[in-house]
N, C-alpha and C positions, 0 to 999 in steps of 0.2 A: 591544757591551758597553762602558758607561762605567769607560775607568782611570783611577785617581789615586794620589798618590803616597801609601803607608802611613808613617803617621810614625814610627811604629817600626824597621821593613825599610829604609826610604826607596823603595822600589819601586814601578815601579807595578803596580798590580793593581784589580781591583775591591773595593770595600771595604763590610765588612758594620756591622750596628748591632750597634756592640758596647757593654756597658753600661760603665758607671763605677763605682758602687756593684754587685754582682751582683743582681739580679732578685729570687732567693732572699729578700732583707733587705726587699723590697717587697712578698711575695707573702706573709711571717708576719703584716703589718699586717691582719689582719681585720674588716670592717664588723662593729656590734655587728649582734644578731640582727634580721631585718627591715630590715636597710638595705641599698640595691646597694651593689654592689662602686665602683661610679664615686663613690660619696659618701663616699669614704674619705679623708680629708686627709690626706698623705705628706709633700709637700715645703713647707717653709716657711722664707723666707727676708726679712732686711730691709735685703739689698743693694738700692741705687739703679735698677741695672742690670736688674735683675728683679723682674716681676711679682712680688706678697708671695708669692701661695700659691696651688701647684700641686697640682690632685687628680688621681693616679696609681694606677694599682697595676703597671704593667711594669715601673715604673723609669725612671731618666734614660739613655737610650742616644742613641750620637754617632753618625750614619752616616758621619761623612766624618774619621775616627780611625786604623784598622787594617785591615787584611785579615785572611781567615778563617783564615793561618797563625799571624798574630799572635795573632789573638782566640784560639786553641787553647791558646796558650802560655801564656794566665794560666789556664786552667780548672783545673788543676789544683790549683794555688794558691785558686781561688776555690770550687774544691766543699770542697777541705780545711776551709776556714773556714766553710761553711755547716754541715757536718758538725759540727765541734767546736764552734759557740759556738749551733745550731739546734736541728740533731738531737739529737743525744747530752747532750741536759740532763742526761740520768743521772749521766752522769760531772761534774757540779759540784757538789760537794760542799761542802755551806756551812760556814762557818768562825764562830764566835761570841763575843762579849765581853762579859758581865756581863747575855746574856742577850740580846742584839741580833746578829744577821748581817751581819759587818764586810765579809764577802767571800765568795767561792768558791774553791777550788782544784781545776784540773783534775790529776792525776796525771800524771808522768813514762809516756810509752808509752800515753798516751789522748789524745796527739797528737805531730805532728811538728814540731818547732821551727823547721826550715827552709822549711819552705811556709807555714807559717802567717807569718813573718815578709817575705817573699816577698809574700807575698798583701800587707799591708798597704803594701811600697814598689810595688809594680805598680798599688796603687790610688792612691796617692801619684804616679807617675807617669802615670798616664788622666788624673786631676783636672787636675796640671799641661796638659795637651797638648791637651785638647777645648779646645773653643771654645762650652761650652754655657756661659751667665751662670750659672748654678747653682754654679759651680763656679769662678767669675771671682777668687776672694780666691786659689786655689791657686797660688804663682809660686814656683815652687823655681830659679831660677837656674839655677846650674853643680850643682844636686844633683837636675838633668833626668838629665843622663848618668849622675850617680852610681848613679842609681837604674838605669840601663838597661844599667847595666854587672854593676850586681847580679844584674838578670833574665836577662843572658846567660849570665854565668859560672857564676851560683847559688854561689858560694865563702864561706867563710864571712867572709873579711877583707874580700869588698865586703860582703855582709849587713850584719855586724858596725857599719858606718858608719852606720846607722840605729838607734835605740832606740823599742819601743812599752811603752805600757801602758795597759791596759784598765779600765773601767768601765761599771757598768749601774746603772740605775735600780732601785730595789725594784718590778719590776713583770714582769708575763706576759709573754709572747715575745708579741709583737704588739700592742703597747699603749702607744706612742709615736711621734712622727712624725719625720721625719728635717730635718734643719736644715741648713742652707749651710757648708761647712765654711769655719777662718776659720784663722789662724795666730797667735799670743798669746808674749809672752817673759817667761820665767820667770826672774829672776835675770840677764836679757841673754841668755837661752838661747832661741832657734826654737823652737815646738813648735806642730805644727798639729793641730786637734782636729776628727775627723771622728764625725761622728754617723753608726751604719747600723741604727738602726732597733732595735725590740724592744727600746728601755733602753739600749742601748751606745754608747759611745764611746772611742773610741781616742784616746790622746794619742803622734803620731807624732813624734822628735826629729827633726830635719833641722838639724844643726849639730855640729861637732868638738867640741865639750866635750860633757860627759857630764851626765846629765840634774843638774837639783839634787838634792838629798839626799832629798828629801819623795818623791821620782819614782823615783830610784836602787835602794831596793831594792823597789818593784814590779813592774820591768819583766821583758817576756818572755825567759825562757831557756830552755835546754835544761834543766833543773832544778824550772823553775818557770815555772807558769802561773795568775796568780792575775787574778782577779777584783775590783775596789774595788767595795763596797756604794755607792751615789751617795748611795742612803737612797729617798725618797718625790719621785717626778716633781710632786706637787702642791704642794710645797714648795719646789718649784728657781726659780731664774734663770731656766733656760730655759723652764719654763712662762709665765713672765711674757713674755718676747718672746715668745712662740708666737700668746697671748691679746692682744698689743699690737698682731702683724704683722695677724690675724685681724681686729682691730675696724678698723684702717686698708686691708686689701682688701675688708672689707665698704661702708666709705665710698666708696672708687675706684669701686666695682660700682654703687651706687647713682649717683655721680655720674655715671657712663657714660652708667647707664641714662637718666637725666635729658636729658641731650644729645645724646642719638640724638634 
């Protein structure tokens, strides 16, 4: 049996594939009708490091991350999240402004603020610590530990040290491809922005000041769990790099081919 040291534990042990993004956020991306499953574009990214654009549906997993004690330790956290932002669409209840769907709100008691908050620094944490180029822009510094202090304790003053808020696209669960997360400053403030598929994106704080004021009163609480309308995927920014990355690994591909 091959051991190696888990980065989590520090120990050694054998170590399994464990994912980064949960698998779940890979598996709602559905080929339209008539298409394989292998022809489904997921990952797209226009880091230097990395190939533009990866076609998946298991997901990005690191075999050489954690062991199966550690991978147990985020499941929780991670079915919580597939649950509340997958399954349970029921419970998003859209919110409206002069006739347009500004957001959702999920209700107090139709999730738990602690896991689900959890789940986003344990993903925050994976991102940091693989070694997969997907994932190369993730560098939290000294807020490695912070976060792994979070996941051991689960307390609320380490949680607390982190701020999310959510966002999706005006579209179906499965109907978006996931993009290379990257880190952006708001006012001087950290914030890293992970795309997981189905419309969403998280805007994670990683930083001691509190989020700016536009951000402030969006984020997750025990109170409150809302949803920002992004609006129309075919409208966005990020459409535009998707279809930018797309026509330059269409070039790469051809020129390959060319030179073989």
């Amino acid at each position: 049996m091959c051991m190696n040291t888990c980065k989590f534990c520090l120990k050694q042990a054998k170590l399994v594939d464990a994912h980064i993004i949960p698998r779940a956020f890979f598996e709602a991306i559905k080929p339209s009708k008539g298409k394989k499953r292998n022809e489904v574009l997921v990952l797209v990214t226009n880091s230097k490091e990395t190939f533009p654009v990866k076609k998946t549906v298991k997901g990005t997993f690191d075999p050489n991350l954690v062991c199966f004690k550690c991978e147990e330790r985020f499941g929780p956290f991670d079915d919580h999240a597939i649950r509340v932002l997958l399954k349970d669409v029921e419970n998003h209840t859209p919110k409206h402004l002069d006739g347009q769907t500004v957001a959702w709100i999920i209700e107090p008691g139709k999730y738990d603020h602690k896991k689900i908050m959890l789940f986003f620094i344990s993903l925050l944490w994976r991102a940091d610590k693989t070694d997969l180029p997907f994932f190369a822009r993730v560098n939290l510094g000294p807020y490695a530990d912070i976060a792994k202090k979070a996941l051991l304790t689960q307390k609320n003053e380490d949680i607390n040290k982190f701020s999310v808020f959510l966002a999706r696209y005006n579209v179906g669960l499965g109907r978006s491809p996931i993009l290379d997360p990257y880190s952006e400053r708001f006012d001087g403030i950290n914030i890293y922005h992970f795309y997981l598929g189905s419309g969403y994106m998280a805007y994670i704080k990683v930083d001691k000041r509190p989020f700016p004021k536009e951000f402030e009163s969006f984020k997750l609480s025990p109170g409150l769990f809302l949803i920002l309308n992004r609006g129309n995927l075919e409208n966005s920014k990020d459409l535009v790099v998707m279809q930018k990355v797309y026509r330059d690994t269409k070039k790469l591909r051809l020129n390959y081919i060319k030179a073989r």
